[in-house]
C-alpha positions in Angstrom: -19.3 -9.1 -78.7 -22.0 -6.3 -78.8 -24.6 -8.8 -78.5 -23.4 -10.0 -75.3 -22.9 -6.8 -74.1 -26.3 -6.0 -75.2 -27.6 -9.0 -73.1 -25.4 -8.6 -69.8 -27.1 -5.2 -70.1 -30.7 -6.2 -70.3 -29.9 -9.0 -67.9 -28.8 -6.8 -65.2 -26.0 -9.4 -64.4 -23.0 -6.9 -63.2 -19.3 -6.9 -64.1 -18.0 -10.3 -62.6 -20.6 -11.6 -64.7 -20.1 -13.6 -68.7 -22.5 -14.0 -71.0 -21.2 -17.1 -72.8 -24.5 -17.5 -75.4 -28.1 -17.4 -75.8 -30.4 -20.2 -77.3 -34.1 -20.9 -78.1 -35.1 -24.2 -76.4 -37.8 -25.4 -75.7 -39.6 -27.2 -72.5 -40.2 -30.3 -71.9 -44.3 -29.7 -72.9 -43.0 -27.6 -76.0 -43.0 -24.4 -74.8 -40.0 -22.6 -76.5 -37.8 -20.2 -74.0 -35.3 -18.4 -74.1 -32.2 -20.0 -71.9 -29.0 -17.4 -71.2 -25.7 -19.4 -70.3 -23.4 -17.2 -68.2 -20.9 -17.8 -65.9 -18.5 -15.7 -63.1 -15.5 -15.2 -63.7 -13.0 -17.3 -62.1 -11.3 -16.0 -59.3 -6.9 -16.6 -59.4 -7.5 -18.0 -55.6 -10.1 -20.4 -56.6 -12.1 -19.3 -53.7 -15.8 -17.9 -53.7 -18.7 -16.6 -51.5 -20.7 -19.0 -49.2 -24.6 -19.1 -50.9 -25.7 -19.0 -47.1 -23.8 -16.5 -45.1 -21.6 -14.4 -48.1 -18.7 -15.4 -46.1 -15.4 -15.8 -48.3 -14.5 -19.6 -48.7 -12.2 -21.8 -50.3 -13.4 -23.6 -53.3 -14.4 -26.9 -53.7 -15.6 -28.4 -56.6 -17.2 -27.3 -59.7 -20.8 -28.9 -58.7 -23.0 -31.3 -60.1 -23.8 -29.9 -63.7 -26.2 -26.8 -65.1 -28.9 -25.0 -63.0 -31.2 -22.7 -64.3 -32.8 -19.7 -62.8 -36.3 -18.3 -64.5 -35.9 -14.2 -65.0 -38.6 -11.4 -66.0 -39.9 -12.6 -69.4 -38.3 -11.2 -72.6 -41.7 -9.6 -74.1 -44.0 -12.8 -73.9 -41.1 -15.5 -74.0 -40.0 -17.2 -71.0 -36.2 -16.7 -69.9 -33.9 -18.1 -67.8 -30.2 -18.2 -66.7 -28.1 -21.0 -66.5 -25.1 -21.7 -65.3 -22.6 -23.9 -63.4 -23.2 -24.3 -59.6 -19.5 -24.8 -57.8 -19.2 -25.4 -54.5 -17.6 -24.0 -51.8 -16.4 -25.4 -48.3 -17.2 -22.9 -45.9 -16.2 -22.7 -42.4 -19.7 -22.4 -40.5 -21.4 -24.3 -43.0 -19.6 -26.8 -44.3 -19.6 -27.8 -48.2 -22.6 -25.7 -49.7 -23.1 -24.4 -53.2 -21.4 -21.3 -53.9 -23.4 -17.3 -54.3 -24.4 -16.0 -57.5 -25.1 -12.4 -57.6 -28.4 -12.4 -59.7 -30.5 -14.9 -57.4 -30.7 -15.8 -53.7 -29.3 -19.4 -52.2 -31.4 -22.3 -52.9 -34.1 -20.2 -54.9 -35.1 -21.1 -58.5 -35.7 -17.5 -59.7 -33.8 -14.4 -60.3 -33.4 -11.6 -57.8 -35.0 -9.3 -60.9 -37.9 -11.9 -60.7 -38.7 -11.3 -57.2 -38.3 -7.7 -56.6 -41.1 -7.6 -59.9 -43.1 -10.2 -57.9 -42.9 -8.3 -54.9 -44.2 -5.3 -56.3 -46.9 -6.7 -58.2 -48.2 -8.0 -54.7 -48.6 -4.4 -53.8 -50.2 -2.8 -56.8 -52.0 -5.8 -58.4 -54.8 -9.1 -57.2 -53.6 -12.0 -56.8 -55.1 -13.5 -60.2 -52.8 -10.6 -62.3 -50.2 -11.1 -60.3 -50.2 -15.5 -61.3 -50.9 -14.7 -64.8 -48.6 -12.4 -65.5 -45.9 -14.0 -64.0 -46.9 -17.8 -64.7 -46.3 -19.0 -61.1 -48.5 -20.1 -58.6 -49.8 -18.3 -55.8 -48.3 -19.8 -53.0 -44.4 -19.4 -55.0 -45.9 -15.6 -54.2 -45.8 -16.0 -50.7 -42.8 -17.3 -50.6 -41.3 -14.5 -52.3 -42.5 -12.2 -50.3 -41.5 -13.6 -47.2 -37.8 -13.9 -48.4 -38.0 -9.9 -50.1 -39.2 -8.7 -46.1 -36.5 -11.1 -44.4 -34.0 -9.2 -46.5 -35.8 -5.8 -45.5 -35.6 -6.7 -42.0 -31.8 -7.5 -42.2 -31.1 -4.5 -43.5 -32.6 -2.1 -41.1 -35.7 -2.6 -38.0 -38.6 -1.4 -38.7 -39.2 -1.0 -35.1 -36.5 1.2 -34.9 -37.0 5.1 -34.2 -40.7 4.9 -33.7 -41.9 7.8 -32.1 -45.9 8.0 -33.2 -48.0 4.4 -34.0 -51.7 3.3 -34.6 -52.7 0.0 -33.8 -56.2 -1.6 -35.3 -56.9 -5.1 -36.6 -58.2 -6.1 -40.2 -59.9 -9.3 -41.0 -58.5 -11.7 -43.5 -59.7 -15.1 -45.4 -63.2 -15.8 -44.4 -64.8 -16.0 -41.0 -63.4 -14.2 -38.3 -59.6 -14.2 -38.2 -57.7 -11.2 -37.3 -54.9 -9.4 -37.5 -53.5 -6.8 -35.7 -51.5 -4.1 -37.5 -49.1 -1.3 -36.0 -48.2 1.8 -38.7 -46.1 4.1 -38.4 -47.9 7.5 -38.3 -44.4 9.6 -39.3 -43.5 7.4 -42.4 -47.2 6.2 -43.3 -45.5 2.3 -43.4 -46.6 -1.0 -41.6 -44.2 -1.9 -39.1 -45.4 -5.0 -37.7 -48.9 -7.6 -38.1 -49.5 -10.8 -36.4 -52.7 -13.0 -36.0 -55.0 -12.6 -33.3 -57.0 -9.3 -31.6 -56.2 -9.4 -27.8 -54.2 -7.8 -25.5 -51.8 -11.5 -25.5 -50.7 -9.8 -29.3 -51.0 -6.7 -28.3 -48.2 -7.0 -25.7 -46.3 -9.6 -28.3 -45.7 -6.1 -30.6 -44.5 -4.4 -27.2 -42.6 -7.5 -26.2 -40.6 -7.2 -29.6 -40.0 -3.5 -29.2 -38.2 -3.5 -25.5 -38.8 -1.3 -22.5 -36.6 1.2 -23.9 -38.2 1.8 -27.4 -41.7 1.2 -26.0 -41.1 4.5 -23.2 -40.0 6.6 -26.3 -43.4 6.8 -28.0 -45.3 10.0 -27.8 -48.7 9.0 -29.5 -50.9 5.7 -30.2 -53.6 6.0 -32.1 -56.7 3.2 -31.7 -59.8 2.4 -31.6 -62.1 2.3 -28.8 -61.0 -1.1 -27.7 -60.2 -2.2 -24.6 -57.6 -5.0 -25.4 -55.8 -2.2 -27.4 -56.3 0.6 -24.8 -55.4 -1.3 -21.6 -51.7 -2.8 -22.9 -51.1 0.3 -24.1 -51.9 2.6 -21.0 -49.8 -0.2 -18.9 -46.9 -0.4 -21.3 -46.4 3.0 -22.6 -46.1 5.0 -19.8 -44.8 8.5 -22.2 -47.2 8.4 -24.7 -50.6 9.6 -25.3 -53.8 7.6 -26.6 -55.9 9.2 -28.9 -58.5 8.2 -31.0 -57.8 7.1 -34.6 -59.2 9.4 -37.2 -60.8 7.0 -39.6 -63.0 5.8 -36.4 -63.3 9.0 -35.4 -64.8 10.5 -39.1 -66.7 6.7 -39.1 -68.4 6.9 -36.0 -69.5 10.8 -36.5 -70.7 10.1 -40.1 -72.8 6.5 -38.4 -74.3 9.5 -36.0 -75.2 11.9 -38.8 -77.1 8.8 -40.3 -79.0 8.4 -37.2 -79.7 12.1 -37.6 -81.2 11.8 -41.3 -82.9 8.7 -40.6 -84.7 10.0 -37.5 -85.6 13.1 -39.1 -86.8 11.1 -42.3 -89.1 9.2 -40.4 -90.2 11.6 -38.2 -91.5 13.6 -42.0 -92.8 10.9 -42.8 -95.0 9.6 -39.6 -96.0 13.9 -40.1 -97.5 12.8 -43.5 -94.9 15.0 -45.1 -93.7 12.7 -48.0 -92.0 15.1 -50.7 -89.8 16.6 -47.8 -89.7 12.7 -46.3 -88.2 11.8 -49.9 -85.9 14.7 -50.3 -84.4 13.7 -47.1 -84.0 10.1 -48.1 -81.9 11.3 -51.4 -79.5 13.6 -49.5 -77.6 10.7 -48.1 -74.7 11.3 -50.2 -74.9 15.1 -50.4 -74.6 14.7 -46.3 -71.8 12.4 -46.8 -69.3 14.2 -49.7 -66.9 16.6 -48.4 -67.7 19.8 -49.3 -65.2 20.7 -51.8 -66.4 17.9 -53.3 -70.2 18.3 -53.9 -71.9 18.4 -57.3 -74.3 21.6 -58.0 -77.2 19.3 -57.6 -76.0 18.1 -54.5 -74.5 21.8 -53.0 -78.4 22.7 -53.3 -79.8 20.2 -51.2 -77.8 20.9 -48.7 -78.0 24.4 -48.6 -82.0 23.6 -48.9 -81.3 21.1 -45.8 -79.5 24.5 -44.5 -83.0 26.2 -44.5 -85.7 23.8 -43.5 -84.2 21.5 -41.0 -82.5 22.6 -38.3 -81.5 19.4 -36.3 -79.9 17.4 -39.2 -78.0 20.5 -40.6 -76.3 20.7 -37.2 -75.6 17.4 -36.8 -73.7 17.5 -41.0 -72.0 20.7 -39.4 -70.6 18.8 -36.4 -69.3 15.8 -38.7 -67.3 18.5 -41.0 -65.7 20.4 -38.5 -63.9 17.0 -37.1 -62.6 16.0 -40.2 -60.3 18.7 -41.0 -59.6 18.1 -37.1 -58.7 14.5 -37.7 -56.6 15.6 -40.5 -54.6 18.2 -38.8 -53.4 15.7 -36.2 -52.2 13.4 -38.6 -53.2 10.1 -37.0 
């Protein structure tokens, strides 16, 4: 009895669920498992949970023998659950295999399973993610897409959004796009979909509604006009402002331009130590300050001394960080 207990515990399973045993099998190419036979326990009405739409049903039959549901890995041994898959008759959708509480309908794999394949996605590449889990990539995806359908059902992202930054990332190779919208109070990503243009632009806006859209205060971009344009026509309340990783990007480009004029203007002088000191200060003009090595802190402060131009131009490009920063966007 304590060993069940013990393994309705590490199982996660809940209350209405019995462990009945646990076994060592093995696979059909020899691999030896672990395999945890449980069952719920039986209802006095007979009646159970539609596997599609929770709804409370009658009951119908006991189903067509044993399925088994792969769960997180005991150490390095695979596990899974199996049980009996009874049947339900519910009203909307007609006979349909009743709902377990440690996996979704029609799924192969516990709930346990995808949450920790979910996260993985997050935190870890794609080749960790397959071979610590021992699925393929594209069972991944699919897990993924079911953990942000349930996301979505449980509350809109879209919902309350007061402050957004819109910018496209590539993806795969060759130019495909997507464009992204974050959330500049949470920090989260509220909403992607292929394509750069203003035709997904307004799809995001579209999805929103006229009344969310006129509550935003602030959107964030890039210079681009596909982005700039839907915005200014859609969002009547709301500011556009420049992004603050262009912003820092394009002053730091500028800086460059600075150093590399000023490098080569030493060096068409004939003054090649000061033409070479100026060509190792990249980094040293990049760093933030706080951040600088003693080595580096001296060339600048030698920059400080001996060349004007460029020492206003690294003074310009600190000064709109902080800025950037401040804004929060």
């Amino acid at each position: 009895m304590l060993l069940k207990s013990l393994w309705k515990w590490l199982l996660a399973v809940g209350n209405r669920v019995v462990i009945e045993r646990v076994e060592r099998k093995r696979l059909d190419d020899g691999e030896p498992v672990l395999v945890v036979s449980v069952r719920l326990r039986r209802r006095r009405t007979g009646r159970g949970f539609c596997g599609r739409c929770g709804r409370l049903s009658a009951g119908y039959d006991q189903g067509v023998g044993q399925r088994r549901w792969r769960d997180l890995d005991q150490g390095t041994t695979r596990t899974f659950l199996e049980a009996a898959a009874p049947r339900v008759a519910c009203k909307v959708h007609g006979v349909t295999v009743a709902a377990v509480p440690w996996a979704r309908h029609h799924v192969g794999v516990t709930r346990r399973f995808e949450d920790q394949v979910a996260w993985l996605a997050v935190h870890s590449s794609k080749k960790a993610i397959t071979e610590l889990m021992r699925i393929a990539w594209r069972t991944v995806g699919a897990i993924v897409e079911r953990i942000c359908d349930d996301a979505r059902a449980r509350r809109d992202p879209l919902e309350g959004l007061r402050r957004i930054g819109i910018d496209e990332i590539s993806y795969r190779k060759g130019h495909r796009y997507l464009t992204v919208v974050v959330d500049h109070d949470t920090g989260r990503l509220v909403w992607a979909a292929p394509g750069r243009n203003k035709a997904t632009v307004s799809k995001f806006f579209n999805e929103l509604g006229p009344s969310r859209t006129l509550k935003i205060r602030l959107v964030s971009a890039d210079a681009a006009h596909w982005i700039g344009d839907v915005v200014r026509s859609r969002c009547l309340n709301a500011k556009l402002t420049m992004d603050a990783f262009h912003v820092i990007q394009w002053a730091t480009d500028a800086l460059d331009v600075v150093r590399r004029q000023v490098w080569n203007d030493a060096r068409a002088a004939g003054q090649r130590t000061h033409a070479r000191e100026l060509k190792g200060a990249r980094y040293a003009l990049w760093r933030n300050p706080e951040d600088l090595t003693e080595r580096q802190a001296a060339k600048l402060a030698d920059i400080a001394r001996t060349n004007g131009p460029l020492y206003r131009a690294y003074y310009a490009d600190v000064r709109i960080m902080p800025t950037c920063l401040v804004e929060g966007v």
